[in-house]
Biopython code that builds the backbone (N, CA, C, O; Angstrom):
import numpy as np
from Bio.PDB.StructureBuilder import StructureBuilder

atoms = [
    (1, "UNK", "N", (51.341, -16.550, 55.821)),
    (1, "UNK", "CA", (50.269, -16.113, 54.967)),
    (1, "UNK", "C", (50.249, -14.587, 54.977)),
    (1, "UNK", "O", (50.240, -13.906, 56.002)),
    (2, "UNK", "N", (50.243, -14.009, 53.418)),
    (2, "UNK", "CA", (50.099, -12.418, 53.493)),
    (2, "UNK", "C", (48.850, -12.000, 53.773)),
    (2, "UNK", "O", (47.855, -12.723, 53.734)),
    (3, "UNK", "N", (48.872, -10.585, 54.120)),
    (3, "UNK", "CA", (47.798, -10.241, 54.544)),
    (3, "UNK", "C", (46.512, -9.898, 53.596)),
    (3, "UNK", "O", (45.399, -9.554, 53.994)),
    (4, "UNK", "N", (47.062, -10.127, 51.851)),
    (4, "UNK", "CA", (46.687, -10.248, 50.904)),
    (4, "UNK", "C", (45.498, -11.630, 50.840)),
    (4, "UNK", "O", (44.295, -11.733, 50.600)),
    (5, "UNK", "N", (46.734, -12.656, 51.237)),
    (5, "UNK", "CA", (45.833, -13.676, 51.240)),
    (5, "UNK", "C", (44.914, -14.185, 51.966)),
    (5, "UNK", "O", (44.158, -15.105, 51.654)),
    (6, "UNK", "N", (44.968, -13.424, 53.239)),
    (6, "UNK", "CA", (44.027, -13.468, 54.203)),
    (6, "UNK", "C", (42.673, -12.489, 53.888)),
    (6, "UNK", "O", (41.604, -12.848, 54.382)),
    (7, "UNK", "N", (42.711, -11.434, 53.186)),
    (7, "UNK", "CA", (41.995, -10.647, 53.219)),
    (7, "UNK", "C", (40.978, -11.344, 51.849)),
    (7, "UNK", "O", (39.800, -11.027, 51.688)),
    (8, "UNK", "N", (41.878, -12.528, 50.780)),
    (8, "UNK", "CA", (40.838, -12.548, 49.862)),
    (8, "UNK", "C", (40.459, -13.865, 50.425)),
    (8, "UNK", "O", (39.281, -13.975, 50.086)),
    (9, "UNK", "N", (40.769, -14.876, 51.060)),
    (9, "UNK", "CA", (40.164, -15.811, 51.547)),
    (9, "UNK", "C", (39.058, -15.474, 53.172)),
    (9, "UNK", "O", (38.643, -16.353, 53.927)),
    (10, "UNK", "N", (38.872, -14.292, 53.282)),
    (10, "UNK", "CA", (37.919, -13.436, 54.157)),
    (10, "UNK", "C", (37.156, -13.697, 53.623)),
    (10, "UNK", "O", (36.233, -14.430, 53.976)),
    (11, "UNK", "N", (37.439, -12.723, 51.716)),
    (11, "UNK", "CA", (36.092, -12.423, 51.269)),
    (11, "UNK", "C", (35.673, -13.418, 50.183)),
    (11, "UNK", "O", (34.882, -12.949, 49.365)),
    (12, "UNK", "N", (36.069, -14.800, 49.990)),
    (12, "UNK", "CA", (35.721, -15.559, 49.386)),
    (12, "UNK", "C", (35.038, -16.740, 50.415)),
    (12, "UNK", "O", (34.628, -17.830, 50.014)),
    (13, "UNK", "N", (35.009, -16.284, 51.801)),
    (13, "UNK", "CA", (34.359, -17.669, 52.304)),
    (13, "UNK", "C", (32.874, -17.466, 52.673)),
    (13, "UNK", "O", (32.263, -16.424, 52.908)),
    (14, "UNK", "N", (32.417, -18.905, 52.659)),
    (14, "UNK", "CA", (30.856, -18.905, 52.246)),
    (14, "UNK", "C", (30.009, -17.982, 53.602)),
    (14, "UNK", "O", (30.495, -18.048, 54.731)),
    (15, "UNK", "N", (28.972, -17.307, 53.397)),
    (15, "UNK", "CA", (28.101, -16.776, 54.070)),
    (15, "UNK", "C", (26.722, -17.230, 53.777)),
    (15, "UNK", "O", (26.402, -17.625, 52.655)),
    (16, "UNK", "N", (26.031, -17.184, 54.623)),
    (16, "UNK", "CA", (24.524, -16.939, 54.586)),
    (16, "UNK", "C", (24.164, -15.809, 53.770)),
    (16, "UNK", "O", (24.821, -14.773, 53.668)),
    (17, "UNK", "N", (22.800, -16.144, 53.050)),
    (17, "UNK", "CA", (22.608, -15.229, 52.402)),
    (17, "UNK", "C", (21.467, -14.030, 53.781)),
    (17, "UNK", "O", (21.095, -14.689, 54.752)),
    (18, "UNK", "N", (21.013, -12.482, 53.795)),
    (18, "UNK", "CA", (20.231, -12.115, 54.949)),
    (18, "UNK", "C", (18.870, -12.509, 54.603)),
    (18, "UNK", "O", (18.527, -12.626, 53.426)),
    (19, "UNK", "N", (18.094, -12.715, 55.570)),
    (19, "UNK", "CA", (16.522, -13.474, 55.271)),
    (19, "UNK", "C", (16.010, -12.530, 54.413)),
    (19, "UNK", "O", (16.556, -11.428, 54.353)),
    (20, "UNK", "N", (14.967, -12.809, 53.681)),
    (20, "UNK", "CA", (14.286, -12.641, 52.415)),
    (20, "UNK", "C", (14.930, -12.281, 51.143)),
    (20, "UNK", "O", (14.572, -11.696, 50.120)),
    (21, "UNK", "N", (16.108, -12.891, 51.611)),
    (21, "UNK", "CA", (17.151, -13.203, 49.821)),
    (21, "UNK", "C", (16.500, -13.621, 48.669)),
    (21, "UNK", "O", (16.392, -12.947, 47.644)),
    (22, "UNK", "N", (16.003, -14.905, 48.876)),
    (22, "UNK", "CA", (15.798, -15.580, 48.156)),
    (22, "UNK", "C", (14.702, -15.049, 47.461)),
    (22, "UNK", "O", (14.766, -14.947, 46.236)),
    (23, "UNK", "N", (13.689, -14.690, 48.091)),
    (23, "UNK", "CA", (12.270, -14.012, 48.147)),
    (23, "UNK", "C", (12.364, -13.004, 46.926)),
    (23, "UNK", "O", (11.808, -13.040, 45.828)),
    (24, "UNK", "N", (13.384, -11.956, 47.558)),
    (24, "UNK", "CA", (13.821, -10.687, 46.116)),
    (24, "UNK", "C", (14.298, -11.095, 45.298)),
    (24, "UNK", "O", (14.048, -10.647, 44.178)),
    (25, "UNK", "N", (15.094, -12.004, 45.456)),
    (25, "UNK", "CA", (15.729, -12.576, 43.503)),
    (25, "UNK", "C", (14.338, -12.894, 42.594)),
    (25, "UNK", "O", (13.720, -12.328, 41.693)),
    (26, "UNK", "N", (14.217, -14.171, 43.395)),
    (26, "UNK", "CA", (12.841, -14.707, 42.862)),
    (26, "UNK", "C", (11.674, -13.423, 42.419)),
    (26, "UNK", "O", (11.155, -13.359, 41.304)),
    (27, "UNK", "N", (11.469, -12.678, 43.286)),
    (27, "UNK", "CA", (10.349, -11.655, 42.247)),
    (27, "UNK", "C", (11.017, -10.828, 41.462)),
    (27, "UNK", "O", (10.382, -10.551, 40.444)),
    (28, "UNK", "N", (12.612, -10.058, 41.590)),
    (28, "UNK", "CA", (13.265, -9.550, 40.755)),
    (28, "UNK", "C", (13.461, -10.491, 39.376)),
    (28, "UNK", "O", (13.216, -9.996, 38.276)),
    (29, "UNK", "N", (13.843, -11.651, 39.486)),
    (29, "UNK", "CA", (13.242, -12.320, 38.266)),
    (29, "UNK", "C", (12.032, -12.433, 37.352)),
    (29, "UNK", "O", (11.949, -12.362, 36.126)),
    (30, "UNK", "N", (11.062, -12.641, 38.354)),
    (30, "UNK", "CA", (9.469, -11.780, 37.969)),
    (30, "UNK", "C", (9.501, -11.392, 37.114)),
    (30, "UNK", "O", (9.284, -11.827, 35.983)),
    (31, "UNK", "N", (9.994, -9.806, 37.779)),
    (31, "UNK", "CA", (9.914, -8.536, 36.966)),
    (31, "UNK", "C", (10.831, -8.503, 35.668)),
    (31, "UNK", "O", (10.466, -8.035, 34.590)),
    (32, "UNK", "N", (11.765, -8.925, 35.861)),
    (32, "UNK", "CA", (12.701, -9.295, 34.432)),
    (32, "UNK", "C", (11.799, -9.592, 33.778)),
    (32, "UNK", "O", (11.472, -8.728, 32.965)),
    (33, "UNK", "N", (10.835, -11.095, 33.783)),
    (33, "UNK", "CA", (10.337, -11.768, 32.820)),
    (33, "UNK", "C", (9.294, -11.183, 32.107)),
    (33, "UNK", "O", (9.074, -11.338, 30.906)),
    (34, "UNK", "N", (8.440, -10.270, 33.167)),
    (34, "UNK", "CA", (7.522, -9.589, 32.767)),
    (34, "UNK", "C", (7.599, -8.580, 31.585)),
    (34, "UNK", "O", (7.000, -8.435, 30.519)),
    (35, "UNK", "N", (8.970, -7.717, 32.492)),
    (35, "UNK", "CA", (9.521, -6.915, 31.178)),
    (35, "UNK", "C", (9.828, -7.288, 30.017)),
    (35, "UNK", "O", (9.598, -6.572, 29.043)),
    (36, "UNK", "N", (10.449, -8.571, 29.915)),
    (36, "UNK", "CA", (10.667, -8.896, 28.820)),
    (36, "UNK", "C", (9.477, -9.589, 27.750)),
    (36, "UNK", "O", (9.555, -9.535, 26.523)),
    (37, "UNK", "N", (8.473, -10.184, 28.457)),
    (37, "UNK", "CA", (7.157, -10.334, 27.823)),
    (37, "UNK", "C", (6.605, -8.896, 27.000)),
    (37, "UNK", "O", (6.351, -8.818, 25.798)),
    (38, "UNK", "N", (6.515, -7.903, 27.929)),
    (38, "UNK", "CA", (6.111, -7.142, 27.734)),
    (38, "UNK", "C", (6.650, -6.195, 26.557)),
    (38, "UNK", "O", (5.918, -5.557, 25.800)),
    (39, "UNK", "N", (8.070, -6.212, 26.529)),
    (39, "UNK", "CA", (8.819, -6.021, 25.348)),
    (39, "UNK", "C", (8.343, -6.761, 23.848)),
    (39, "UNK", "O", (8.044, -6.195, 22.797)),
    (40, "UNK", "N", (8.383, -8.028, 24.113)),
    (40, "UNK", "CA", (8.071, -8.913, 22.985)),
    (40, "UNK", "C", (6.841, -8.647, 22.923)),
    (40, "UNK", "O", (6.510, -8.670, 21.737)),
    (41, "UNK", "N", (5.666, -8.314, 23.831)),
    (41, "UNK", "CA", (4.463, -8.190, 23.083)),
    (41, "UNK", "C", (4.303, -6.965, 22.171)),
    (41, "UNK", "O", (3.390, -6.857, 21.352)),
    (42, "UNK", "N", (5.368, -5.951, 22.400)),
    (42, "UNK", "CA", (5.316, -3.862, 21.917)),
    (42, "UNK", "C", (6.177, -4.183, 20.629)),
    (42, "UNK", "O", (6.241, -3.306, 19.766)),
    (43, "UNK", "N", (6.829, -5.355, 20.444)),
    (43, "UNK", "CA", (7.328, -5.816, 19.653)),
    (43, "UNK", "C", (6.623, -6.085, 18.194)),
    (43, "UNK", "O", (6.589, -5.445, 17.142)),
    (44, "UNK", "N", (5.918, -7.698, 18.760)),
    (44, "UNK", "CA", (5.057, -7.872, 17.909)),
    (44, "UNK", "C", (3.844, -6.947, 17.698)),
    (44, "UNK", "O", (3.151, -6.878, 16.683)),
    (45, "UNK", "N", (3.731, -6.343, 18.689)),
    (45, "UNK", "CA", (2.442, -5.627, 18.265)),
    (45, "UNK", "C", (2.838, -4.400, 17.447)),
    (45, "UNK", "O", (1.847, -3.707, 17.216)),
    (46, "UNK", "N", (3.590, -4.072, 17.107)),
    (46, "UNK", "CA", (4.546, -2.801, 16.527)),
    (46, "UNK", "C", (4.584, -3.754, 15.200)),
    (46, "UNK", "O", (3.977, -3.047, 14.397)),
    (47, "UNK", "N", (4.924, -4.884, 14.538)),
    (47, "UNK", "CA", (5.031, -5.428, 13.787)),
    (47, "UNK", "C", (3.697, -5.276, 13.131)),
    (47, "UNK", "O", (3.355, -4.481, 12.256)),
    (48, "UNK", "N", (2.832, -6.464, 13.912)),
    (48, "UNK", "CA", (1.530, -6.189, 13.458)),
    (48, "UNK", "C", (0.917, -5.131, 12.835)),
    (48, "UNK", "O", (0.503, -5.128, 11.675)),
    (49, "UNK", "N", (0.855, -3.981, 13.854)),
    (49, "UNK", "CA", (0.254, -2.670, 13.475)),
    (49, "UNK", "C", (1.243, -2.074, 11.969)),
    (49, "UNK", "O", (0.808, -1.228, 11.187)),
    (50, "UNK", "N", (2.264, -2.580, 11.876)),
    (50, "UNK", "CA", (2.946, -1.919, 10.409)),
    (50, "UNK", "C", (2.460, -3.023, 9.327)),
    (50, "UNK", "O", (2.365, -2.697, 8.144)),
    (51, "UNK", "N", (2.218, -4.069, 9.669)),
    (51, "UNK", "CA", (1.388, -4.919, 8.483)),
    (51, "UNK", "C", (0.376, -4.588, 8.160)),
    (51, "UNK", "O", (0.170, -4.318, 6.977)),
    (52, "UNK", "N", (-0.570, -4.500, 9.075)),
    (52, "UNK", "CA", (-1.829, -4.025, 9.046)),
    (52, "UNK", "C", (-1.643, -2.228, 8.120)),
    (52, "UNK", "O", (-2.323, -2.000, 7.119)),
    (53, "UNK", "N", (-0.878, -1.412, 8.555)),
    (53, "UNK", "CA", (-0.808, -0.143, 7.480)),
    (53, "UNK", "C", (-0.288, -0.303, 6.473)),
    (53, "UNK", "O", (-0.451, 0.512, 5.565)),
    (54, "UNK", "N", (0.453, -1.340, 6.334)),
    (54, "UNK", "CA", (0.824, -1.380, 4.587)),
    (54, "UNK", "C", (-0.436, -2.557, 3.816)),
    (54, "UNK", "O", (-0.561, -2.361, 2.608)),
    (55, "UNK", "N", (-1.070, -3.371, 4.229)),
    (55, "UNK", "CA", (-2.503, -3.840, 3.780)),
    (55, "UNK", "C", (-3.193, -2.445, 3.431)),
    (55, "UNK", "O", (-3.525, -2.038, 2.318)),
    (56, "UNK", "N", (-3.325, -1.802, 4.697)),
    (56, "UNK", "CA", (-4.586, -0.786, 4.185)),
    (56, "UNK", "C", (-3.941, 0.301, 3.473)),
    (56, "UNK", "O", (-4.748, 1.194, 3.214)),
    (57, "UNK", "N", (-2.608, 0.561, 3.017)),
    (57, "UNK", "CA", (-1.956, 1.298, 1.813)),
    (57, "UNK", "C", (-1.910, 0.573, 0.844)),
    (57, "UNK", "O", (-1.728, 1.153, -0.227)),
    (58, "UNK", "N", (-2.019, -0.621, 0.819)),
    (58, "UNK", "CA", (-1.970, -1.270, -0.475)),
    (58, "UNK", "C", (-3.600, -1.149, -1.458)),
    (58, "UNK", "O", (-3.802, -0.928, -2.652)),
    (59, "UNK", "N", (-4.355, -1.362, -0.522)),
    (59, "UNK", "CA", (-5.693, -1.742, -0.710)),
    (59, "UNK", "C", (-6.107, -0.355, -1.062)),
    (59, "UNK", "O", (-6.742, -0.149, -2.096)),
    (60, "UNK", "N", (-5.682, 0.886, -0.010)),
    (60, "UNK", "CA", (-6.798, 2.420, -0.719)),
    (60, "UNK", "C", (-5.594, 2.878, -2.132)),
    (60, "UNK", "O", (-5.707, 3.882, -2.836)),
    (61, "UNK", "N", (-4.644, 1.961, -2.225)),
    (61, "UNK", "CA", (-3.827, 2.354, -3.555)),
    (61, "UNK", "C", (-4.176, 2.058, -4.866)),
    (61, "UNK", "O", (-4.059, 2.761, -5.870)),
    (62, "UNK", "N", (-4.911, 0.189, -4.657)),
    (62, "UNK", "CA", (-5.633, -0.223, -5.307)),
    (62, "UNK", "C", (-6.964, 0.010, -5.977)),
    (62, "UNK", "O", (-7.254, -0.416, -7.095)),
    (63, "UNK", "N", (-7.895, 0.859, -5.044)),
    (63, "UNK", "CA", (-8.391, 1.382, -4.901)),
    (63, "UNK", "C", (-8.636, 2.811, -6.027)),
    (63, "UNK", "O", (-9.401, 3.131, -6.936)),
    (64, "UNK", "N", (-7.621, 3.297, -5.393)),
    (64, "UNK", "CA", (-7.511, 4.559, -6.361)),
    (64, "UNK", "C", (-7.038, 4.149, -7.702)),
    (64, "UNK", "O", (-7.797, 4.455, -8.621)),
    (65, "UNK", "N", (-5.872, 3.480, -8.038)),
    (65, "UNK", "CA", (-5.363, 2.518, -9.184)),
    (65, "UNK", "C", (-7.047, 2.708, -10.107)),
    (65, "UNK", "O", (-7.220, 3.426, -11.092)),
    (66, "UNK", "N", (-8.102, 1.837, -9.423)),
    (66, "UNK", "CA", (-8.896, 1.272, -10.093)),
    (66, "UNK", "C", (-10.157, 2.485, -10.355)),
    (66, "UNK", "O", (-10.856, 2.325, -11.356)),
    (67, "UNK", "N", (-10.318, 3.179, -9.834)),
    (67, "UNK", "CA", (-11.189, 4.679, -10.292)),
    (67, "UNK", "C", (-10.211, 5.397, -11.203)),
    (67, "UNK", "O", (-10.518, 5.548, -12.385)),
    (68, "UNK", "N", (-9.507, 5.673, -10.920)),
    (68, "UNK", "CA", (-8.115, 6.225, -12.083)),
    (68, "UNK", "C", (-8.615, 5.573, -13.235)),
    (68, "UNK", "O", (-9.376, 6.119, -14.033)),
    (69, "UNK", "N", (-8.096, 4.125, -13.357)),
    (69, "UNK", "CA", (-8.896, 3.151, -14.886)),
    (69, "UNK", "C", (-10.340, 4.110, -14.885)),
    (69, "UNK", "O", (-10.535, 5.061, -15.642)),
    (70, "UNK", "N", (-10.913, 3.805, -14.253)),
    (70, "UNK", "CA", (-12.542, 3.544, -14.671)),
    (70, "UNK", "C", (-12.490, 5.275, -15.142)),
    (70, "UNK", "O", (-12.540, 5.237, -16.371)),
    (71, "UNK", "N", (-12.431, 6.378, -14.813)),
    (71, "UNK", "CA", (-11.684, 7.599, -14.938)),
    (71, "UNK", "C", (-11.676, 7.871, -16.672)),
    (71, "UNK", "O", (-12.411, 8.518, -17.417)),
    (72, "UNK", "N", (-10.519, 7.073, -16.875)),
    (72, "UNK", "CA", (-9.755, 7.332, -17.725)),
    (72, "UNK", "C", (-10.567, 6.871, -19.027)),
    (72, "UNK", "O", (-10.669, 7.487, -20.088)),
    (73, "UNK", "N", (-11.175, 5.505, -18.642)),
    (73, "UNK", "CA", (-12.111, 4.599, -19.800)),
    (73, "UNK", "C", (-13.285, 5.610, -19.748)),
    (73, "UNK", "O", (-13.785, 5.711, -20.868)),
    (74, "UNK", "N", (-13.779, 6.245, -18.997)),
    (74, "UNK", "CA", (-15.177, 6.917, -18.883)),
    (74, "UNK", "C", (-14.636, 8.093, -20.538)),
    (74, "UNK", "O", (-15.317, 8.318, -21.539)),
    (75, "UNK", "N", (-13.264, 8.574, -20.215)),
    (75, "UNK", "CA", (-12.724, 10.243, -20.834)),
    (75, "UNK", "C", (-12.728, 9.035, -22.299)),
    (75, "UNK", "O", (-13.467, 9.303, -23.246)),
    (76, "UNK", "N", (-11.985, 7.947, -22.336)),
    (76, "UNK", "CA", (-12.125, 7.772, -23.731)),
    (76, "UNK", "C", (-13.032, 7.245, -24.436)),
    (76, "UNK", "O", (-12.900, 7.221, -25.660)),
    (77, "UNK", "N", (-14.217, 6.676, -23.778)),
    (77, "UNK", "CA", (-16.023, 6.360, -24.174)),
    (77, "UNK", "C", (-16.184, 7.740, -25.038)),
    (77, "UNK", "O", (-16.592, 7.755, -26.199)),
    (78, "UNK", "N", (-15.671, 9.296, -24.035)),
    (78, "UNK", "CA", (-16.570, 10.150, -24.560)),
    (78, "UNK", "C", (-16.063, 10.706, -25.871)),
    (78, "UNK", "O", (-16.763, 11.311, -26.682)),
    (79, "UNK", "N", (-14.459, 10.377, -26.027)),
    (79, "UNK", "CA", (-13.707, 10.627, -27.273)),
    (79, "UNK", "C", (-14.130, 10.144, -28.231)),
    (79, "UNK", "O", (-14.579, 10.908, -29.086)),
    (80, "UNK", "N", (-14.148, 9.106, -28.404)),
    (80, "UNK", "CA", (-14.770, 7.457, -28.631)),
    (80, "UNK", "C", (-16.531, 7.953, -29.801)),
    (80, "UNK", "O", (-16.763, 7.748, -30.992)),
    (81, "UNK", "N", (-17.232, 8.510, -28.891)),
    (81, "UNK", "CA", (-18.474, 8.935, -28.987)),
    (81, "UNK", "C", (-18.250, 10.323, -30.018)),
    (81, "UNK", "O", (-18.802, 10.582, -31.087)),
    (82, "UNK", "N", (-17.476, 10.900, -29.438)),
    (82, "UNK", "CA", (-17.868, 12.388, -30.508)),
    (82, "UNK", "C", (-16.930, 11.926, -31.937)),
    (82, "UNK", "O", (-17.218, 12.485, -32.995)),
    (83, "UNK", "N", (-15.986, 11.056, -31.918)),
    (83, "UNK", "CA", (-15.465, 11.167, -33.121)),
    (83, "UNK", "C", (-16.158, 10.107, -34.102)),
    (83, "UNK", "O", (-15.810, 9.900, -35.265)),
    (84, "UNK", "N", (-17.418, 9.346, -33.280)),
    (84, "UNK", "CA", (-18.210, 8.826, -34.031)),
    (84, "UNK", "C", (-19.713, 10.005, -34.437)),
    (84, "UNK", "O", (-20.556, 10.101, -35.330)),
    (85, "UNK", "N", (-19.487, 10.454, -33.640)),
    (85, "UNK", "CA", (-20.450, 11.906, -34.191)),
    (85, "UNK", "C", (-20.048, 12.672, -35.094)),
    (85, "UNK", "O", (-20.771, 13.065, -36.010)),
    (86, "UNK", "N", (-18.631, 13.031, -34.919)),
    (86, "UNK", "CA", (-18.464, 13.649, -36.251)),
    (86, "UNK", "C", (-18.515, 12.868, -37.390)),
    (86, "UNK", "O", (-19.204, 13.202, -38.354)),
    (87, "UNK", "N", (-17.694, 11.623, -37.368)),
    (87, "UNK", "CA", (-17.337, 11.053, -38.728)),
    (87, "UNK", "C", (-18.923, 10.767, -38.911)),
    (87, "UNK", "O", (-19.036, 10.163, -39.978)),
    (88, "UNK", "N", (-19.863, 10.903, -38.470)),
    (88, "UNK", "CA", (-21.311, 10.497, -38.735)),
    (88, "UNK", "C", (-22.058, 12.156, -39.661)),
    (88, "UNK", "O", (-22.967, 12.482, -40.424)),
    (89, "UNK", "N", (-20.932, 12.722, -38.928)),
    (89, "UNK", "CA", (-21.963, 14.464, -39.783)),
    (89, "UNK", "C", (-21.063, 14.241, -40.929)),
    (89, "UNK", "O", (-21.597, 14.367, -42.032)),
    (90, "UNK", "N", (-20.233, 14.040, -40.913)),
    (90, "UNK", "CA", (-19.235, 14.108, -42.431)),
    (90, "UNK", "C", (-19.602, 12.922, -43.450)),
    (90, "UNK", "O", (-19.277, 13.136, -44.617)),
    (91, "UNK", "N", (-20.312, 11.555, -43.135)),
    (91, "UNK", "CA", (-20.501, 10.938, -43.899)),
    (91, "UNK", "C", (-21.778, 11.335, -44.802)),
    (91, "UNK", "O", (-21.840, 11.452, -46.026)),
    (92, "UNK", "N", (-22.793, 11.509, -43.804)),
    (92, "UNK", "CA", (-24.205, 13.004, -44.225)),
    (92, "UNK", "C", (-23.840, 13.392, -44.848)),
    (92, "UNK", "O", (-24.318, 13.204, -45.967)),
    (93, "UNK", "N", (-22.638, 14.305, -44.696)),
    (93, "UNK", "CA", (-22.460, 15.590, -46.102)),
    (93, "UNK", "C", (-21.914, 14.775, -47.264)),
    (93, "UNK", "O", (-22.370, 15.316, -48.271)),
    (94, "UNK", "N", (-21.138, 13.708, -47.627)),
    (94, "UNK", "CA", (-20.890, 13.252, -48.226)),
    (94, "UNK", "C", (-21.867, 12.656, -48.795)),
    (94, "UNK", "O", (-21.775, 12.675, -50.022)),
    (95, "UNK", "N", (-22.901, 12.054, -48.326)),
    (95, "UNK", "CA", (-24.271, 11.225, -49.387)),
    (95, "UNK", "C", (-25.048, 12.216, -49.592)),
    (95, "UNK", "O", (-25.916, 12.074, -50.453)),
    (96, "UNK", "N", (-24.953, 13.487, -48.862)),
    (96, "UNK", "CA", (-26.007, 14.583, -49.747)),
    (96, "UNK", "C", (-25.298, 15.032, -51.123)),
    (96, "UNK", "O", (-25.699, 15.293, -52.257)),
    (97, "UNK", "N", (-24.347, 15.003, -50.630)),
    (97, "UNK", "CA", (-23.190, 15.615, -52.336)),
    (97, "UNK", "C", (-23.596, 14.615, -53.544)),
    (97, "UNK", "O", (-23.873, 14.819, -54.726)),
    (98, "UNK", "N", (-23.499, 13.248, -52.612)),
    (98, "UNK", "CA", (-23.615, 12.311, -54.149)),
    (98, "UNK", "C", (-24.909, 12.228, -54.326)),
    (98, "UNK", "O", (-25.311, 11.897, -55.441)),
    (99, "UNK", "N", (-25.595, 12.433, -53.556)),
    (99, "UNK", "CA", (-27.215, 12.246, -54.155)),
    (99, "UNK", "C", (-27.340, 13.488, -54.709)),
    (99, "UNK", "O", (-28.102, 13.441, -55.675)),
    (100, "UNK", "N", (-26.834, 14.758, -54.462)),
    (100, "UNK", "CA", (-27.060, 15.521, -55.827)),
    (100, "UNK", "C", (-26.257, 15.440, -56.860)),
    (100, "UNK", "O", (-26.655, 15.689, -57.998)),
    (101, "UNK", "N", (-24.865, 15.034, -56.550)),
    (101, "UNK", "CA", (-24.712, 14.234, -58.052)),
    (101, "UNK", "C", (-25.600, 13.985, -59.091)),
    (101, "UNK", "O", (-25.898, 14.464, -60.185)),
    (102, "UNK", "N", (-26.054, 12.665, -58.042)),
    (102, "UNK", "CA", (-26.889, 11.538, -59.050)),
    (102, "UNK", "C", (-27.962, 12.253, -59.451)),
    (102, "UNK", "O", (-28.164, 12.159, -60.662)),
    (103, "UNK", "N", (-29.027, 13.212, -58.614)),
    (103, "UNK", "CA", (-30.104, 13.736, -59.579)),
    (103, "UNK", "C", (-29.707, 14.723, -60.815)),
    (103, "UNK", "O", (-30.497, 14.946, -61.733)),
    (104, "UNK", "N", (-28.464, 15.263, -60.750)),
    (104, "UNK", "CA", (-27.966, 16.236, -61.842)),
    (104, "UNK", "C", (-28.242, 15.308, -63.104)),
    (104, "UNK", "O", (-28.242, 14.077, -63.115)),
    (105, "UNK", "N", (-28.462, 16.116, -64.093)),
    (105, "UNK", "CA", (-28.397, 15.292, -65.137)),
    (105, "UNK", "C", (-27.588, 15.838, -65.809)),
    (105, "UNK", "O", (-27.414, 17.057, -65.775)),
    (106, "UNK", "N", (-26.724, 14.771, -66.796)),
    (106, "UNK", "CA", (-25.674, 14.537, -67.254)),
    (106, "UNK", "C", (-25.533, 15.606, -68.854)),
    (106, "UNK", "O", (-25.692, 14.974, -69.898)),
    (107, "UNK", "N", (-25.262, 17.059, -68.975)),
    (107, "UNK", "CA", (-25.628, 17.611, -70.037)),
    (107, "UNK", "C", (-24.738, 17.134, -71.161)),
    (107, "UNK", "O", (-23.553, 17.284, -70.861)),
    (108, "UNK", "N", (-24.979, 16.456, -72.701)),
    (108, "UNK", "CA", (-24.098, 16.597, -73.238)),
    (108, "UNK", "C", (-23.575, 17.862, -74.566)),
    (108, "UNK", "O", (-24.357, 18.505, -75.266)),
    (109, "UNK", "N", (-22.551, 17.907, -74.591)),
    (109, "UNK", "CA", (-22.662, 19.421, -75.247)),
    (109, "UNK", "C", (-23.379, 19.106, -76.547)),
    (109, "UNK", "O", (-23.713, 17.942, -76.768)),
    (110, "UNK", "N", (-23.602, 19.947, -77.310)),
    (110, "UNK", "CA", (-24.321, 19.672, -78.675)),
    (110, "UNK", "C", (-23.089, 19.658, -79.943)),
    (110, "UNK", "O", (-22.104, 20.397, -79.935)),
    (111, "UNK", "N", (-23.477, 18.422, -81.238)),
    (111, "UNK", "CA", (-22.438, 18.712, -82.033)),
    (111, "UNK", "C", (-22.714, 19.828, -82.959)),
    (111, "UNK", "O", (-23.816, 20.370, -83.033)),
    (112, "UNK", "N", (-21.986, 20.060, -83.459)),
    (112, "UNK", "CA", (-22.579, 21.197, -84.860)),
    (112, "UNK", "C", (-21.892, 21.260, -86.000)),
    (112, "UNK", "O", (-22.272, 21.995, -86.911)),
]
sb = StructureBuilder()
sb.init_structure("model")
sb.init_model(0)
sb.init_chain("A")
sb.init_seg("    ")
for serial, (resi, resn, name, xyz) in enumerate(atoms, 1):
    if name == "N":
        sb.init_residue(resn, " ", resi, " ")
    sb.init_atom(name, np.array(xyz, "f"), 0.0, 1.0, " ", f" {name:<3s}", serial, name[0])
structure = sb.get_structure()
């Protein structure tokens, strides 16, 4: 037998593990699990919290969207309004014209 093979059948034969082996895996596992909970909760909660900001970007977008309208309908009420004011002074001048028309009286020339 080489001294090769002696040296890996050394270090392949079974040992005891030293007392409180078992003890540290077991809470080093723990801590794995924990971490990894803890991951998945920064996870989802990182998820969450970006749902939750695109709701409340959607909603103050909507928001604005909808004063913008109301905005815009207010500017053309008032368009709306004066070009019924004017066409209202121009129709005035127009029935004062024909009502003096109509009181003119109609001269006809004379024959001779």
């Amino acid at each position: 037998m080489s001294q090769f093979e002696r040296d890996l059948r050394e270090a392949l034969r079974r040992k005891e593990p030293p007392p409180g082996f078992a003890g540290r895996v077991i809470a080093r596992a723990r801590e794995v699990d924990e971490r990894r909970e803890a991951r998945a909760l920064w996870k989802w909660s990182w998820r969450w919290s970006a749902a939750v900001a695109v709701v409340v970007m959607l909603l103050a977008g909507g928001s604005l969207y909808q004063v913008r309208r109301h905005q815009e309908a207010e500017r053309s009420k008032d368009q709306l309004l004066l070009a019924l004011r004017l066409t209202g002074a121009k129709v005035r001048v127009v029935q004062e014209r024909l009502s003096q028309i109509q009181l003119k009286t109609i001269e006809l020339p004379s024959r001779q």
